[in-house]
NUVEX-818608 format. One record per residue (C-alpha): x, y, z. Coordinates in steps of 0.25 Angstrom, whole numbers, padded with zeros to 4 digits, always signed. Layout:
N
XYZ
...
REM end
This chain:
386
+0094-0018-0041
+0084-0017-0030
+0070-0013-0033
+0060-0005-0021
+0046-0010-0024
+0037-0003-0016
+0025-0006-0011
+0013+0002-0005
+0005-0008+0002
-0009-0009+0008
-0017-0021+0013
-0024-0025+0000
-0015-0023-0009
+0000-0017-0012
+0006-0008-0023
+0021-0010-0026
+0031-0004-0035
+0046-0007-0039
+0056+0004-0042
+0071+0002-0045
+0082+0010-0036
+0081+0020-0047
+0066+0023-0044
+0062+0017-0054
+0048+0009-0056
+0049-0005-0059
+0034-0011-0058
+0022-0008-0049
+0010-0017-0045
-0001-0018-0037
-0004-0030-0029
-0013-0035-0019
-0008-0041-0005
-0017-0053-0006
-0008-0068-0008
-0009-0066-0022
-0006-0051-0023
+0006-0051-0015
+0012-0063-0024
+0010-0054-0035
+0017-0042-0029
+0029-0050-0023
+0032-0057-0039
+0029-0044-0042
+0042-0038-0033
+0050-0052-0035
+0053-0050-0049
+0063-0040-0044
+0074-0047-0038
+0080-0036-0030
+0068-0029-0022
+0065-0023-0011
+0050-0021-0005
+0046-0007+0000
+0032-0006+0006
+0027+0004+0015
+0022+0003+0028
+0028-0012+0032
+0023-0008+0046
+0009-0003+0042
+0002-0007+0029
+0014-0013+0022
+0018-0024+0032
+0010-0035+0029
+0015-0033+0013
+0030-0031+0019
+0028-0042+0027
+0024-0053+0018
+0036-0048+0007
+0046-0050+0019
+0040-0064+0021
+0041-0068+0006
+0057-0063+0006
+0055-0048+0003
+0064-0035+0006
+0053-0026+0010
+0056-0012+0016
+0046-0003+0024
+0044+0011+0017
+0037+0019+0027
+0023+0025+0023
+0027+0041+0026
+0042+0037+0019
+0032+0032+0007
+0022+0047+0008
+0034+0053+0007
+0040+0048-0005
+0024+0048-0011
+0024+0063-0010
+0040+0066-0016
+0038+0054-0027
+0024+0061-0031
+0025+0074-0029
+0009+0073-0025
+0003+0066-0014
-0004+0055-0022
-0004+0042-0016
-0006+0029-0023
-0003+0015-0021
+0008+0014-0033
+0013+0030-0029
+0015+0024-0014
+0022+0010-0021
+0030+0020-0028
+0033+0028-0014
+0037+0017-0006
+0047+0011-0016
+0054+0023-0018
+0054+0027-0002
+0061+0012-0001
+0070+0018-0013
+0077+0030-0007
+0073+0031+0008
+0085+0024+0018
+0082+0017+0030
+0069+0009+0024
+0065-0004+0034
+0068-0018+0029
+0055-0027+0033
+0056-0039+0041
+0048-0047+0049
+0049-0054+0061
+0037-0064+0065
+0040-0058+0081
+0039-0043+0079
+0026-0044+0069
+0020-0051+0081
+0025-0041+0089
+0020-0030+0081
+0005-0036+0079
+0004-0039+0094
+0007-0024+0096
-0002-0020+0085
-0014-0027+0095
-0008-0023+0106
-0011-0010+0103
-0023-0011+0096
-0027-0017+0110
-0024-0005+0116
-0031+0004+0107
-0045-0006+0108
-0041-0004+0124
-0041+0011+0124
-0054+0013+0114
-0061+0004+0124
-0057+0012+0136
-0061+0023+0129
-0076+0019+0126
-0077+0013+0141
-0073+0027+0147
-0084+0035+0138
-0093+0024+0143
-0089+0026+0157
-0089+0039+0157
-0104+0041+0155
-0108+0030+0164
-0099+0035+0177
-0097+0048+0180
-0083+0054+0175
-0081+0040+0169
-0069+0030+0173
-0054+0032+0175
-0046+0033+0163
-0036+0022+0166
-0048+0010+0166
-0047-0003+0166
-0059-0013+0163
-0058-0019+0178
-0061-0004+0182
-0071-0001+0171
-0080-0014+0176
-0078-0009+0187
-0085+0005+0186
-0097-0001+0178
-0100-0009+0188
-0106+0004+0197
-0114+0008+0185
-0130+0004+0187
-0136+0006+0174
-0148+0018+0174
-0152+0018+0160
-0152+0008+0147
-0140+0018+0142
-0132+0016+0154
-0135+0000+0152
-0128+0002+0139
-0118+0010+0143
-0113+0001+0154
-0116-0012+0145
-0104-0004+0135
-0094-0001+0148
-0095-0017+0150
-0092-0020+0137
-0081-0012+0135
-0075-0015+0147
-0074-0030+0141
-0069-0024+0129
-0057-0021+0137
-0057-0032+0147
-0054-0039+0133
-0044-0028+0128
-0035-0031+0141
-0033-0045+0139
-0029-0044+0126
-0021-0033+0130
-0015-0040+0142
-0016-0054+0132
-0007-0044+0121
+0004-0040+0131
+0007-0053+0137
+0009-0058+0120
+0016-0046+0118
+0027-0049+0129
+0028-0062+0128
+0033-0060+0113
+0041-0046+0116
+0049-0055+0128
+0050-0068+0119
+0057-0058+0108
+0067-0053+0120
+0063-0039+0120
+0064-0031+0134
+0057-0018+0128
+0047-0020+0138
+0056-0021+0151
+0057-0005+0146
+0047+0003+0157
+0035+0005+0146
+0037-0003+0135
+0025-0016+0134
+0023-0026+0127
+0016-0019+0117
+0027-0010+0115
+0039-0020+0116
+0031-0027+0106
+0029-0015+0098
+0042-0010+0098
+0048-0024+0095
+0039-0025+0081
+0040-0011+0077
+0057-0008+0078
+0059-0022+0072
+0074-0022+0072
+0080-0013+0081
+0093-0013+0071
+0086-0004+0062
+0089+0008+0069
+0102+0013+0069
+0102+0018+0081
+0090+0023+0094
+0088+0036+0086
+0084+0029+0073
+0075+0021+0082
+0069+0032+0089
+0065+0042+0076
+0058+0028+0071
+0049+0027+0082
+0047+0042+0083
+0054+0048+0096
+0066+0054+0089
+0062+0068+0088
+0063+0075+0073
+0074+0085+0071
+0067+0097+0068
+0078+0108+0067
+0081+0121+0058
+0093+0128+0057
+0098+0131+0072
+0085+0125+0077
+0087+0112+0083
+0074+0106+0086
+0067+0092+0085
+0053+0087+0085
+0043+0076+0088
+0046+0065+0078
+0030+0062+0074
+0036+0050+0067
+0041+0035+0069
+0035+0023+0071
+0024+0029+0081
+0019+0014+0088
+0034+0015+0093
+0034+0029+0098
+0021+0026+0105
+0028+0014+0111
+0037+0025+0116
+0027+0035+0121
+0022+0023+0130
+0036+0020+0135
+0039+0036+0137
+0026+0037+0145
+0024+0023+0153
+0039+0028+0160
+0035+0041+0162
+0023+0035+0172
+0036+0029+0181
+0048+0032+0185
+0056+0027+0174
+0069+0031+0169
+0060+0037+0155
+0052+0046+0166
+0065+0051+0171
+0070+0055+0156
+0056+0061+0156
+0058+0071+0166
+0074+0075+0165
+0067+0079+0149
+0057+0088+0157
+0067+0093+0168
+0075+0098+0154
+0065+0104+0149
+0057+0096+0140
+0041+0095+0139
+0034+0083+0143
+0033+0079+0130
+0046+0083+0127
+0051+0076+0138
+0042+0062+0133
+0047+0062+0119
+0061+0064+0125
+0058+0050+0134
+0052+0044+0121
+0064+0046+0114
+0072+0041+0124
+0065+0028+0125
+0065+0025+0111
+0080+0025+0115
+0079+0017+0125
+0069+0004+0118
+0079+0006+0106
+0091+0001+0114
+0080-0010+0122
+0077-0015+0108
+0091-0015+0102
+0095-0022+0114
+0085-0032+0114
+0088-0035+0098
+0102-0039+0099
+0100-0047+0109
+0091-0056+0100
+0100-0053+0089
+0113-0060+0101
+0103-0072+0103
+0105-0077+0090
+0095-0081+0076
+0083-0084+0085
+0084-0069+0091
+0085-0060+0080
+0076-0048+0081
+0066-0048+0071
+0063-0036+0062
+0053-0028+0055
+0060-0019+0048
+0077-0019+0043
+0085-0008+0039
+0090-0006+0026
+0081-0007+0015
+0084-0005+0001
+0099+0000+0003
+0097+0012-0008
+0098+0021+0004
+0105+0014+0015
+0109+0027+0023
+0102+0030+0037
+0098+0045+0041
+0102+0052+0052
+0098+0047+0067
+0090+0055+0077
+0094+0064+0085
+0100+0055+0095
+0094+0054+0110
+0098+0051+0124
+0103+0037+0126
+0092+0028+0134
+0088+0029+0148
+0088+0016+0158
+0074+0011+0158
+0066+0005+0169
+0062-0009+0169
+0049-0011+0174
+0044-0024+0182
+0032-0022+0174
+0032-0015+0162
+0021-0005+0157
+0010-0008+0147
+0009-0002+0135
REM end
């Protein structure tokens, strides 16, 4: 008889509970995540011998938990943190929320819902994924810096800089400002020190990039010989889909990551909606893809147009391309997976999450309403940033 013990985890400490296939509670405990704690929790778990580990968030909060129990030989599937609320609210009736009602949600979301994510890990991919994570923390530090230098600008030259700057350019422009005043003094000591803020933010930028394709090309990726995907959104892409296997087919794949319109119809009304869901770092990745090939003449601004001669809005029109190119890095992804599945031991593709979890509820829903097939894609000499 396997056992769902569910787990609501934060940084300091995790809250766990057992139930039986029947729902039924077994034990409960509270445990903190230091060496000790977590030994406790694991002896705790071990003395059922068939078990399976359900914590919430293995992507967010719950990772370093689920991480370390895949490490110690665990079988740990992700419960996702609205499928969890959700269960919250029925199981209660109420909206109250404590760390034993969420241990209590989570094991019975891992109980009846299909489709739950088996964890694993893969040493490459949770590099990938914590380079991506500063990559894009370098782009947000570059961005609150331009920021701050334009508001400076702006009251030390007339109408202020260009929007696209670079640091090159801002020196430059600093340079024609004679001090009058101790406040313009200030004011012009602040624009140089910013702009050595983001002399400093480029090279790691540049320093990022380079580490980031060097380890997408040594994992035998071509996502970015796609016109618009990086090496921040190869990587990206890479340690968030995990295996590619564990989507049925592009439309499971494209409702994950957020570009599969919703179905929204009643009755003889047949309509769909903007899906608000998914995994939204992927979506984004997308949006970048959508319009980086919109700024050239790429097969993507040519789907872009034929939308709008139809009749669609521009943003009709946008999310249409989105859609299509979710199509289109699935099938690059897919491709580039069984070929280091054909090159033997040494190539298998790594994962973060499986399919299958539990087996009470082995059954799939139903697919997305399905899209055009991909559209022939433009290979760049020089692909585009991201």
């Amino acid at each position: 008889m396997t056992v769902i013990i569910g787990m609501d985890p934060h940084k300091r400490s995790a809250t766990i509970e057992t139930i039986d296939p029947t729902g039924r509670v077994l034990s409960t405990g509270r445990y903190t995540t230091d060496t000790d704690g977590y030994a406790q929790m694991l002896a705790a778990g071990r003395q059922f011998t068939d078990r399976v580990w359900a914590v919430e968030g293995c992507n967010g909060i719950g990772r370093h938990l689920a991480h370390r129990l895949v490490h110690d030989g665990e079988t740990v599937i992700d419960v996702p943190t609205k499928l969890s609320a959700q269960v919250r609210v029925f199981a209660t009736g109420n909206g109250r929320k404590t760390d034993p009602v969420d241990a209590h949600s989570v094991a019975l979301a891992a109980l009846h819902a299909p489709n739950l994510r088996r964890v694993h890990t893969d040493p490459e991919l949770i590099a990938l994924g914590m380079l991506a994570d500063r990559r894009d923390g370098l782009g947000h530090a570059r961005t609150d810096t331009l920021n701050r230098l334009h508001r400076l600008l702006l009251e030390l030259i007339p109408g202020g800089a260009k929007r696209f700057l670079s640091s090159r350019q801002a020196r430059e422009l600093i340079s024609t400002i004679t001090p009058r005043d101790p406040g313009t003094t200030i004011q012009r000591r602040l624009v140089l020190e910013l702009i050595d803020e983001l002399e400093t933010i480029d090279r790691k930028i540049r320093a990022a990039d380079k580490e980031l394709r060097g380890l997408v090309t040594d994992r035998g990726s071509t996502l970015m010989d796609l016109h618009g995907i990086g090496p921040s959104s190869a990587a990206r892409l890479l340690a968030d889909t995990g295996d590619i296997h564990r989507f049925r087919n592009r439309d499971r794949f494209a409702s994950w990551n957020g570009t599969a319109p919703l179905d929204a119809s009643s009755g003889e009304q047949q309509r769909h909606r903007l899906s608000r869901a998914g995994n939204r770092k992927i979506n984004r990745v997308l949006h970048i893809m959508a319009v980086v090939q919109l700024r050239h003449q790429t097969a993507g601004r040519a789907y872009f147009d034929a939308r709008k001669a139809g009749g669609k809005t521009s943003m009709e029109a946008l999310r249409a391309l989105k859609r299509r190119l979710s199509n289109v890095v699935y099938a690059r992804v897919l491709t580039d997976q069984r070929r280091r599945e054909l090159a033997g031991p040494g190539g298998q593709s790594g994962t973060t999450t499986d399919s299958s979890a539990t087996g009470f509820n082995p059954h799939t829903g139903p697919s997305d309403e399905p899209q055009p097939g991909p559209t022939k894609q433009v290979n760049p000499k020089t692909p585009s940033r991201t």
